[in-house]
LOBANU-306128 format. One line per 2 residues: number of its first residue (from 1); their letters; for each residue x, y, z of C-alpha. Coordinates in nm, 3 decimals. Layout:
BEGIN
NUM = A = X,Y,Z ~ ... $
***
This chain:
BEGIN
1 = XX = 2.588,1.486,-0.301 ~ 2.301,1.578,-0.508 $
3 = XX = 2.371,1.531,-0.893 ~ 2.416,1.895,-1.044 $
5 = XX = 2.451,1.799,-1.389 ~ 2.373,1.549,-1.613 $
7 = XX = 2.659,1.440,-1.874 ~ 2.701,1.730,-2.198 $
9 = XX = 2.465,1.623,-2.508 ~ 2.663,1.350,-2.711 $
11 = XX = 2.931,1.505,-2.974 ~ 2.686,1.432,-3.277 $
13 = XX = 2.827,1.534,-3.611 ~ 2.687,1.861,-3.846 $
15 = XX = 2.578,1.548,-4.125 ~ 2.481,1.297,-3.836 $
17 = XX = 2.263,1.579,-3.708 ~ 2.115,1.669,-4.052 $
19 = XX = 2.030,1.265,-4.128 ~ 1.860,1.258,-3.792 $
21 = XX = 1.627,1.538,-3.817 ~ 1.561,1.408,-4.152 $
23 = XX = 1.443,1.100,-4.060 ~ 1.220,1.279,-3.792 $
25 = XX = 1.036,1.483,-4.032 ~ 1.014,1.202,-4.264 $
27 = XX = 0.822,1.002,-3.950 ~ 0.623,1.320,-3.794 $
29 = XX = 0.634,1.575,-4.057 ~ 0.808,1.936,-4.069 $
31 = XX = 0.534,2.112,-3.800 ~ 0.604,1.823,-3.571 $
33 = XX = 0.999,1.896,-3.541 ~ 1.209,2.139,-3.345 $
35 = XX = 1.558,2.228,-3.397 ~ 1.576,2.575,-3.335 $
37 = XX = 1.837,2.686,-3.040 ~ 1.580,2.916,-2.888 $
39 = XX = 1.338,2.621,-2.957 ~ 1.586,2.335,-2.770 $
41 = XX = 1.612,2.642,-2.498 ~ 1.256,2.593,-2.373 $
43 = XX = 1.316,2.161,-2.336 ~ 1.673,2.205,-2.146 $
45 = XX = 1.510,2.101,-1.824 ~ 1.196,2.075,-1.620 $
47 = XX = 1.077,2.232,-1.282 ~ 1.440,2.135,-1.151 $
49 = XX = 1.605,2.408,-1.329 ~ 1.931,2.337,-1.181 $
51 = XX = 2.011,2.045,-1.445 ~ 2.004,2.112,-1.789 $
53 = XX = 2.061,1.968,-2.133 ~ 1.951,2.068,-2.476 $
55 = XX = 1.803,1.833,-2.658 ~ 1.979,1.786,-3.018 $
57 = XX = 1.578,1.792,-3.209 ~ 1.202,1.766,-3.022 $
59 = XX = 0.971,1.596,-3.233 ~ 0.604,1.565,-3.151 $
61 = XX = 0.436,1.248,-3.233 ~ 0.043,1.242,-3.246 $
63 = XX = -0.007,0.870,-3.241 ~ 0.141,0.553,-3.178 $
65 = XX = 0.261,0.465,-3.476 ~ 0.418,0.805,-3.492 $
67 = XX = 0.620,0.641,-3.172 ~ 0.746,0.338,-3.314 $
69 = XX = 0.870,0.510,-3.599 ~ 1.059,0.773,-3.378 $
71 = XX = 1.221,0.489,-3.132 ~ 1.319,0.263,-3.460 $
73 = XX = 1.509,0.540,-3.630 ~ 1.688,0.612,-3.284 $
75 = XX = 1.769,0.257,-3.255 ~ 1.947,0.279,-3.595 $
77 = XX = 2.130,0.586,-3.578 ~ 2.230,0.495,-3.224 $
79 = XX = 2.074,0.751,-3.052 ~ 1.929,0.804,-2.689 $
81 = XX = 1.559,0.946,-2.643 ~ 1.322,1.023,-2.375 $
83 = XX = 0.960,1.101,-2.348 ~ 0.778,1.411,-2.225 $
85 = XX = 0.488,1.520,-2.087 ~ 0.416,1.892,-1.989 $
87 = XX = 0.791,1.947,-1.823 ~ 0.623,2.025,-1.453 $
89 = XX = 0.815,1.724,-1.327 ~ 1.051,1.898,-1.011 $
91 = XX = 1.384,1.643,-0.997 ~ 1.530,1.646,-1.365 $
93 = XX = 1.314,1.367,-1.494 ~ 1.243,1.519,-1.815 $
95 = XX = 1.649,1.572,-1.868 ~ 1.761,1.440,-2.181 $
97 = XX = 2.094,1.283,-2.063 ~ 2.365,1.316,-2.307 $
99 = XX = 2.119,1.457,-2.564 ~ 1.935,1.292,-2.823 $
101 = XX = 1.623,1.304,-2.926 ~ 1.321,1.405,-2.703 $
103 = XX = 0.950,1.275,-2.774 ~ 0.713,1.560,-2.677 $
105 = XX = 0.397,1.406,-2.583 ~ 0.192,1.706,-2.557 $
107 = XX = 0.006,1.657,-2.894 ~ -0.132,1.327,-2.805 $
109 = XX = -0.393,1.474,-2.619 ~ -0.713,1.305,-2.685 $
111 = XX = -0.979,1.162,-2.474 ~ -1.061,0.815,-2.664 $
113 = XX = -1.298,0.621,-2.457 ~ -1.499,0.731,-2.132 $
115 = XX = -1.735,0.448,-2.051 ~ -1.916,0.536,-1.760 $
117 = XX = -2.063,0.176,-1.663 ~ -1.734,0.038,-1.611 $
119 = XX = -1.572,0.351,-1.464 ~ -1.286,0.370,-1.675 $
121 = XX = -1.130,0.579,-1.953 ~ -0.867,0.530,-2.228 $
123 = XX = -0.674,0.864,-2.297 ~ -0.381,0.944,-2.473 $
125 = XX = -0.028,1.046,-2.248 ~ -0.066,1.402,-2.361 $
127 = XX = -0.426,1.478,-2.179 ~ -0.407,1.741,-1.917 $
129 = XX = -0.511,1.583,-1.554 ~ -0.752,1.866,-1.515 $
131 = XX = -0.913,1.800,-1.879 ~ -0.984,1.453,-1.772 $
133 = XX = -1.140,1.519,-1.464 ~ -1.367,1.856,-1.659 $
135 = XX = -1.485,1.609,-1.948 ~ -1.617,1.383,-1.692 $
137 = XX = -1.804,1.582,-1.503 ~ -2.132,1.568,-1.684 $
139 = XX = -2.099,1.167,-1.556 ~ -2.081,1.247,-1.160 $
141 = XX = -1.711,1.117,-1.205 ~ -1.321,1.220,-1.189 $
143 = XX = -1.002,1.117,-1.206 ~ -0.903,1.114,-0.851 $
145 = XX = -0.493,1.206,-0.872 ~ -0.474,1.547,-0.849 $
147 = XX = -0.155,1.666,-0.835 ~ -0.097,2.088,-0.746 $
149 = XX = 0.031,2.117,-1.168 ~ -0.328,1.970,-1.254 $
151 = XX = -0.404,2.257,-1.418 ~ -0.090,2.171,-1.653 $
153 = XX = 0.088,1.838,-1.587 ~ -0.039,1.540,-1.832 $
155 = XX = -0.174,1.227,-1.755 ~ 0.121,1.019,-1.954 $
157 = XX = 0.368,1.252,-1.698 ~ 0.190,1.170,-1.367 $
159 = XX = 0.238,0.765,-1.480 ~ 0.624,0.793,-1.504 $
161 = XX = 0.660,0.973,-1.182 ~ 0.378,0.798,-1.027 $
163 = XX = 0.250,1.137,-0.930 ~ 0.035,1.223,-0.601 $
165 = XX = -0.159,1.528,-0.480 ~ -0.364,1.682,-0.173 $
167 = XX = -0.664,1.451,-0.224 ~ -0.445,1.141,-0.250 $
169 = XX = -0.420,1.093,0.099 ~ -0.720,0.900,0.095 $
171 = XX = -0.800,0.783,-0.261 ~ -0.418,0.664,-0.326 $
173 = XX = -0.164,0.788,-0.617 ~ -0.156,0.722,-1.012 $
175 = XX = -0.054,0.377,-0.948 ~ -0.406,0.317,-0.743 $
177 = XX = -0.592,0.450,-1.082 ~ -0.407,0.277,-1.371 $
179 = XX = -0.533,-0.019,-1.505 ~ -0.388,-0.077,-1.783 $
181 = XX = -0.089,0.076,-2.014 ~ 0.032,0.065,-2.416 $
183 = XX = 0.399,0.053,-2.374 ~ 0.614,0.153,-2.682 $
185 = XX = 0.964,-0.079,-2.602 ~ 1.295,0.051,-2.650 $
187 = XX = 1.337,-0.145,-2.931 ~ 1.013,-0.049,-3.112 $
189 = XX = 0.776,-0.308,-3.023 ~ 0.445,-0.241,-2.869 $
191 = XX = 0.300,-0.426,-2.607 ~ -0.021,-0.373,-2.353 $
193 = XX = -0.008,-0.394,-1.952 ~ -0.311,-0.471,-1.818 $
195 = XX = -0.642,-0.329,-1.992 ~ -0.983,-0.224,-1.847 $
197 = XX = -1.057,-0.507,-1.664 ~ -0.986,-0.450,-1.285 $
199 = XX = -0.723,-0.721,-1.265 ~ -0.506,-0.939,-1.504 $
201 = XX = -0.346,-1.261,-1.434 ~ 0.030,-1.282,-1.404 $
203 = XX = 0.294,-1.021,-1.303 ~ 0.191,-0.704,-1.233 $
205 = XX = 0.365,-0.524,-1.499 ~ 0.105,-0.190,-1.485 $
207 = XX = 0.233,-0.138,-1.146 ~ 0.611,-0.193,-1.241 $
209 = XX = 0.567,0.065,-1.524 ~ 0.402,0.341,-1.321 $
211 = XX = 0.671,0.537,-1.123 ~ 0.936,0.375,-1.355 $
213 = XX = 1.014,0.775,-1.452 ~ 1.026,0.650,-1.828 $
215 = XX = 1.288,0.424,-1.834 ~ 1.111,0.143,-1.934 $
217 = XX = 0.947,0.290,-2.267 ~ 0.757,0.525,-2.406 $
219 = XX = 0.389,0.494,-2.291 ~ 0.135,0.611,-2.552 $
221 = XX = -0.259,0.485,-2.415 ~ -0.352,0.460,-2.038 $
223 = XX = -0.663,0.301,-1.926 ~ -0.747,0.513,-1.579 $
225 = XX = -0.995,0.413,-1.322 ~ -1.286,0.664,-1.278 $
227 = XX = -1.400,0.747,-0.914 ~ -1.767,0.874,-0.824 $
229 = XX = -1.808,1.231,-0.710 ~ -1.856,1.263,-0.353 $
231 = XX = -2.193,1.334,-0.247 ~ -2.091,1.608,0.011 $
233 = XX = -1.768,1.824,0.144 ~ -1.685,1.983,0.462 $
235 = XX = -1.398,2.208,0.457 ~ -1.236,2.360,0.712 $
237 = XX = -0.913,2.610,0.793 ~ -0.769,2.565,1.076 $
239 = XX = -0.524,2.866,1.200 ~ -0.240,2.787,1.365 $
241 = XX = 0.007,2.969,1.644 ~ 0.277,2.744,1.567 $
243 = XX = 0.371,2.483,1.335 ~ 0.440,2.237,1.587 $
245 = XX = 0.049,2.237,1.657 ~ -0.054,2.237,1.348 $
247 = XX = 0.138,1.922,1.246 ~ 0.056,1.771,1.577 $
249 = XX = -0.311,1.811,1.481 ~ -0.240,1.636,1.166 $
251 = XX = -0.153,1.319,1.408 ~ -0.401,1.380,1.622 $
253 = XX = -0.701,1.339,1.293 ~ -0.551,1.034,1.148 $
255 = XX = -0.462,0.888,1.533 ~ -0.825,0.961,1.582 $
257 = XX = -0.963,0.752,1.289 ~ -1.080,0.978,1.078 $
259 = XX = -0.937,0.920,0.707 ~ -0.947,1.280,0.556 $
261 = XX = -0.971,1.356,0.195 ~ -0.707,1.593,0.266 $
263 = XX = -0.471,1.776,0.534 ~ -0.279,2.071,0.371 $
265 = XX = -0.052,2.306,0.515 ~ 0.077,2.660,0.420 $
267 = XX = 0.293,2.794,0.654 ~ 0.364,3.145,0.739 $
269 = XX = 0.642,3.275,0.451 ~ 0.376,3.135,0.175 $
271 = XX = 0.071,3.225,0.297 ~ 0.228,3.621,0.270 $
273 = XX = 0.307,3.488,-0.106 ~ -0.084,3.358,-0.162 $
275 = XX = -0.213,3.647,0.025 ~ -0.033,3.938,-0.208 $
277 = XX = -0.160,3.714,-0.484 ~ -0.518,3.604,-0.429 $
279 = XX = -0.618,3.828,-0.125 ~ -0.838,3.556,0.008 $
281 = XX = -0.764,3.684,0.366 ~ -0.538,3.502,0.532 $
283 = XX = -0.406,3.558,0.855 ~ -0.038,3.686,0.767 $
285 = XX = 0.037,3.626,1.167 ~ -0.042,3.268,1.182 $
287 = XX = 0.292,3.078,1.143 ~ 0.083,2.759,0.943 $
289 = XX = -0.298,2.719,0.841 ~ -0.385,2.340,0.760 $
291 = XX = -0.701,2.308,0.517 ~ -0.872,1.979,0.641 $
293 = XX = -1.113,1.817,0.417 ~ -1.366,1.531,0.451 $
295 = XX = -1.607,1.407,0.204 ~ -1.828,1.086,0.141 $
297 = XX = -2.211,1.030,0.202 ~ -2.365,1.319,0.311 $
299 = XX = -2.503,1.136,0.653 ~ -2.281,1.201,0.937 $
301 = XX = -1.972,1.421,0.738 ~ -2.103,1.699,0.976 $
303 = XX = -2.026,1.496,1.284 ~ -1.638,1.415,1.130 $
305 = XX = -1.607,1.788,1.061 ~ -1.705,1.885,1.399 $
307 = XX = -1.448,1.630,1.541 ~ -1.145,1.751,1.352 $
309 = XX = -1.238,2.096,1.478 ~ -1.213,1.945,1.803 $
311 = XX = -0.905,1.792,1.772 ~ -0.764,2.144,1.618 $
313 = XX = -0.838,2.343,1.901 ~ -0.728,2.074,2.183 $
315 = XX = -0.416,2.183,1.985 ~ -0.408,2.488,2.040 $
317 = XX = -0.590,2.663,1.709 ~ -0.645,3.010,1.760 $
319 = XX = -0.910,3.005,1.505 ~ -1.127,2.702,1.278 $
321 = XX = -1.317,2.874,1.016 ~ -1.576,2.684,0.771 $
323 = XX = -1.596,2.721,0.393 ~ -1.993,2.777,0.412 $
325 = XX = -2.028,2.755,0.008 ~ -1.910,2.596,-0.266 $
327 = XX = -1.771,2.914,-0.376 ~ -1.561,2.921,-0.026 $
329 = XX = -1.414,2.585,-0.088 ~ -1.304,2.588,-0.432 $
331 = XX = -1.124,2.941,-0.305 ~ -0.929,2.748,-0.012 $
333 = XX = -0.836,2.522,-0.288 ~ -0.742,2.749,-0.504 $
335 = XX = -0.509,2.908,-0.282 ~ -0.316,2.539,-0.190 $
337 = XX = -0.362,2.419,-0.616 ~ -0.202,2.800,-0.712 $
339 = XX = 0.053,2.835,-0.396 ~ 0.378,2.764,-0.656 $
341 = XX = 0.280,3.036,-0.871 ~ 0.251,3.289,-0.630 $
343 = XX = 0.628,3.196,-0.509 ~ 0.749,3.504,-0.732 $
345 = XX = 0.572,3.795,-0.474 ~ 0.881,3.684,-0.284 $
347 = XX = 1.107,3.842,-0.483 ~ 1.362,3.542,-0.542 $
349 = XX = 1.379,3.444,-0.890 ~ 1.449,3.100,-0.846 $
351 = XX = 1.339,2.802,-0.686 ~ 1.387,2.488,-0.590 $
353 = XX = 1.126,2.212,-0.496 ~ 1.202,1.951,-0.210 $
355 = XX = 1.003,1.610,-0.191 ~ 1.092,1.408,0.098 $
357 = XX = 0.855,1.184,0.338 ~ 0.872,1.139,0.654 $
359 = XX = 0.585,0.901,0.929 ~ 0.327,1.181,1.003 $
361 = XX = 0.429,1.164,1.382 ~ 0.788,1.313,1.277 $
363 = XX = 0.664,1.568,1.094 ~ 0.754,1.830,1.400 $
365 = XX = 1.089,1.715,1.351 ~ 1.163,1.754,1.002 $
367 = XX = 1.015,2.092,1.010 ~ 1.238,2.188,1.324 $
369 = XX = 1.533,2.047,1.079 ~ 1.398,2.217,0.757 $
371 = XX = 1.417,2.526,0.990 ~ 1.760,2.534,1.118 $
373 = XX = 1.868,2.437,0.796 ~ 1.717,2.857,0.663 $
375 = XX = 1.890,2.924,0.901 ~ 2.219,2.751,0.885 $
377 = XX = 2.274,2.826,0.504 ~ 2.087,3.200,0.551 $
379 = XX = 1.819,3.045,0.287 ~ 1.436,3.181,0.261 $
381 = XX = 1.221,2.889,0.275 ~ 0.856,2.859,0.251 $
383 = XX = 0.675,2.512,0.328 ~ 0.312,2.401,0.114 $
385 = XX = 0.288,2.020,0.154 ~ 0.083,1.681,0.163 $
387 = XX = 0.103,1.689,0.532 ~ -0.147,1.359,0.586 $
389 = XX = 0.055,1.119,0.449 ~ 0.395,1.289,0.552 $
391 = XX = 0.518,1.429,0.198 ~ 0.724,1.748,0.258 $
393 = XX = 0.786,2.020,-0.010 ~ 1.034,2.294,0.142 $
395 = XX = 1.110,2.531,-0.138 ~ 1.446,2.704,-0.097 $
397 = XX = 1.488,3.009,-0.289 ~ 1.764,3.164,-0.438 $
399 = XX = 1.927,3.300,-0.777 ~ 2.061,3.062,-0.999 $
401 = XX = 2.308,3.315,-1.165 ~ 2.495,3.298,-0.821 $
403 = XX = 2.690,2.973,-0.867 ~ 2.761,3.007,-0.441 $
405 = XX = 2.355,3.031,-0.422 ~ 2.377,2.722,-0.592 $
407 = XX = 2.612,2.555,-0.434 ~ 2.403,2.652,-0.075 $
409 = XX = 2.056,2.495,-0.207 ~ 2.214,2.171,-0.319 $
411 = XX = 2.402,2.145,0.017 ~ 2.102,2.270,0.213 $
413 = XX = 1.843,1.994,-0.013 ~ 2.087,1.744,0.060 $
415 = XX = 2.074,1.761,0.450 ~ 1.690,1.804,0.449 $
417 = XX = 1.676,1.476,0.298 ~ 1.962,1.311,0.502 $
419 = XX = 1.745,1.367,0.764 ~ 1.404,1.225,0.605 $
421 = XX = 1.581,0.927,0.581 ~ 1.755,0.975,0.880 $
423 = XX = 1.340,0.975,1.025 ~ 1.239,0.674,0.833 $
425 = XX = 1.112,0.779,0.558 ~ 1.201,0.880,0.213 $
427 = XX = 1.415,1.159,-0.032 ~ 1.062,1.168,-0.265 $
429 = XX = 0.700,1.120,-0.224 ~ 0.590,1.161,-0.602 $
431 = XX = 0.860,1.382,-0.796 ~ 1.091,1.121,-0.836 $
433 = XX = 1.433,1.052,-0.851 ~ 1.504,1.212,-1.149 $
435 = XX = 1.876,1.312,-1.231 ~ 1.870,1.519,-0.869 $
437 = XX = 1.872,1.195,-0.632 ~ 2.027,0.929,-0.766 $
439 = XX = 2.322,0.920,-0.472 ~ 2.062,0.889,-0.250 $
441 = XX = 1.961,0.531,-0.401 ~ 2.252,0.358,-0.200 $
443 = XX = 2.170,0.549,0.105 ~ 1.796,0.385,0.105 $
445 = XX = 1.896,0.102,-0.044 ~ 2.110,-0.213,-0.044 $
447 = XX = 2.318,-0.317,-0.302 ~ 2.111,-0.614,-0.399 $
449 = XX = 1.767,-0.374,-0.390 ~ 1.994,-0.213,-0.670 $
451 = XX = 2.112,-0.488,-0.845 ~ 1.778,-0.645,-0.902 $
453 = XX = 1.594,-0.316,-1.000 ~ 1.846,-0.259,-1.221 $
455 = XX = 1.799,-0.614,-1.376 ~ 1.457,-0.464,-1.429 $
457 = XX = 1.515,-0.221,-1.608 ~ 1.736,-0.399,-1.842 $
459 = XX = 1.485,-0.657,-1.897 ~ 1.278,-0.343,-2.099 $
461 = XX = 1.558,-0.108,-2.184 ~ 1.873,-0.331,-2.216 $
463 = XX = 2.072,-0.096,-2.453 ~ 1.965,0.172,-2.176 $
465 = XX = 1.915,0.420,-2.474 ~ 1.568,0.503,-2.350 $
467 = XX = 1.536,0.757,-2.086 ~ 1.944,0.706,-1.974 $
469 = XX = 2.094,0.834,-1.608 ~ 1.781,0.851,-1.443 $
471 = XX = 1.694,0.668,-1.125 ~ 1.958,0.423,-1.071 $
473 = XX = 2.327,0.524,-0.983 ~ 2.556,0.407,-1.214 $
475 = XX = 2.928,0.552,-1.095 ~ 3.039,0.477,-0.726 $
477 = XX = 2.709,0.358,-0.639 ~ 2.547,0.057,-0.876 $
479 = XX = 2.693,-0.076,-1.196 ~ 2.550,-0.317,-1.410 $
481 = XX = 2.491,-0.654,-1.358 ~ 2.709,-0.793,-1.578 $
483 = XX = 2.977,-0.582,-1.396 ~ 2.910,-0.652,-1.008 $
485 = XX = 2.685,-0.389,-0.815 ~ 2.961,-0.204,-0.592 $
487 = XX = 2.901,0.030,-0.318 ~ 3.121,0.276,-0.122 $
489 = XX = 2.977,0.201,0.210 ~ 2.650,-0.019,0.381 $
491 = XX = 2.331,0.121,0.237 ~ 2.028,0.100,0.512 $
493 = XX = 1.689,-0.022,0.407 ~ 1.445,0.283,0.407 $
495 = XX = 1.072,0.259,0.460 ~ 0.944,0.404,0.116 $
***
């Protein structure tokens, strides 16, 4: 069963709680400390607004030392903390367990080095994605993750969930683009994972702290690879009948060779959403549109375009039309980037986020599933998704006042990714576990996987104050070391 809840904030006494946010202001200052109950309100949870927890204060740091200070006094007054980016994390990552203290990274927002010879940047966790990728554009030269929150998620966010995005599919997720990290320890100390060289000696330690969903520390500098700006785009809708053709045609590109720099698709319930929103003039018939994107050297893109198109209409598209400018393109993109926001012209006002992966060949089959499973629970959902490299995103929709609406999207998420692993895949692509999957950890893994990722994490967090019940079960599924991994019943090994 998908977790529902994370544990109530720690009892924490009236003069506890007045020596703590004492010794916060004392680090930070008064305007960098919340402890407001409206205030705590607005850091309960993230973009899974199922789980929730009020913090017990928010402080904002705005530099390293600000960190150490913070993660020191929580170390002495025995209390747990966690970092945060923006909140637009979708499986409870940013969930303070138990309460504590939360670290708001959002005022660390500064660009510190771009050095465009070496194609690499230093920025601070805070930085929007999207800011990045603006300030470099003078330089012929972005940051290539681009996740569908760029407009709002932060740079420091994307490395704890290892965060991916529509253009991913052929330039690789956050972990591809980090080279190096400053790591603020559990216990204080600072140390520094790689750098801006293009490879260390030793362990790989970068690579073990991206996607590690903040339990390993508190990162506060990232070195990030810069990519050149392609030199041309084709972009291309293709309109689809059915959904089953569309995704087939998704195959049918990447059987053929052709390594897109992105395969999107909408399907029928949210292009009515994007429509009432943007009015870009979509075909409110179609039951899916894919966007299909190449881009590279400008020499012979035409001739990859005009084989996709091909391959869209041996599947049965009704219709492949071209974005002809600039202006066209960044409007189909606009459209995929904005599709979230536009969720509300539905008229539910709540939502819940899927992430599961499946091999792009059973991507008929999870949609058939995601379908009957509407239907089944008598659920609206609406599909937007990383279809080239498999990553679903159903989004049921419901009212989380209604405890049985509740009760139907957790048992109707919960099926949807039985079945991804069921086809081989995987319960997330790039939100993470969060607090929302953690049963599924013994279901895709075995109990030594378990053990010896959770000997990880202990080897960086052993007091497992920072960042605690995320990722790794803990009751009926994995225990510590030191206590004996135990497991109700055989885990299978799941492609991820």
């Amino acid at each position: 069963m998908i977790a529902t809840s994370p544990t109530a904030p720690a009892a924490i006494s009236s003069a506890d709680h007045v020596k703590l946010v004492s010794r916060m202001r004392a680090i930070v200052g008064n305007d960098n400390v919340l402890t407001a109950a409206a205030d705590m309100a607005a850091y309960e949870c993230d973009g899974f607004t199922i789980a929730k927890t009020k913090p017990n204060v928010v402080v904002f740091p705005t530099s390293t030392e600000h960190i150490i200070g913070i993660v020191k006094a929580c170390n002495e007054l025995g209390v747990s903390f966690l970092a945060r980016g923006a909140g637009t994390s979708l499986a409870g990552g940013c969930v303070l367990v138990g309460g504590g203290v939360m670290i708001a990274l959002a005022r660390m927002k500064r660009i510190l080095e771009v050095n465009v010879r070496d194609r690499y940047a230093v920025v601070e966790p805070g930085v929007v994605n999207v800011w990045l990728t603006n300030a470099l554009k003078p330089h012929g030269l972005h940051y290539a993750p681009d996740p569908s929150s760029q407009g709002a998620c932060t740079i420091g966010g994307n490395v704890a969930t290892n965060s991916g995005g529509p253009h991913t599919l052929k330039y690789g997720v956050t972990v591809n683009h980090i080279l190096g990290v400053e790591l603020v320890l559990p216990d204080g100390r600072v140390v520094a994972c790689g750098g801006p060289t293009e490879d260390s000696p030793g362990y790989d330690l970068t690579g073990a702290i991206v996607g590690s969903e903040g339990t390993f520390g508190v990162v506060s500098k990232v070195w990030v690879r810069l990519t050149k700006n392609p030199e041309a785009y084709r972009t291309l809708l293709g309109i689809f009948e059915t959904i089953d053709d569309a995704t087939s045609t998704i195959s049918d590109i990447i059987g053929a060779g052709i390594v897109p720099a992105a395969l999107e698709l909408l399907d029928k319930t949210m292009l009515s959403a994007v429509e009432a929103a943007f009015k870009f003039g979509f075909p409110l018939d179609a039951e899916a549109v894919v966007i299909m994107e190449v881009d590279g050297l400008a020499a012979g893109l035409q001739d990859e375009a005009d084989r996709i198109e091909v391959i869209a209409k041996k599947n049965r598209a009704r219709e492949v039309r071209k974005a002809n400018t600039e202006a066209e393109r960044l409007a189909l993109w606009k459209a995929r980037k904005q599709a979230f926001g536009t969720i509300g012209r539905l008229g539910y006002p709540s939502y819940c986020t899927q992430d599961g992966v499946v091999p792009r060949t059973k991507l008929p089959e999870i949609m058939r599933h995601i379908q009957a499973t509407a239907k089944k629970y008598g659920l609206g959902i609406c599909n937007v998704f990383h279809a080239g490299d498999g990553n679903v995103h159903p989004i049921l929709m419901f009212d989380e006042r209604d405890p049985a609406q509740v009760q139907k999207i957790l048992d109707a998420s919960h099926e949807i990714l039985a079945e991804c692993i069921n086809l081989g895949g995987s319960v997330t692509g790039e939100h993470g576990i969060g607090v929302e999957k953690i049963d599924f950890m013994p279901l895709m893994f075995t109990p030594d996987d378990l053990h010896y990722m959770m000997r990880l994490r202990i080897a960086f967090n052993p007091d497992g104050r920072c960042s605690p019940g995320k990722l790794l079960p803990t009751a009926g599924g994995c225990s510590e070391p030191s206590i004996g991994v135990t497991q109700t019943k055989p885990a299978r090994r799941a492609a991820v």
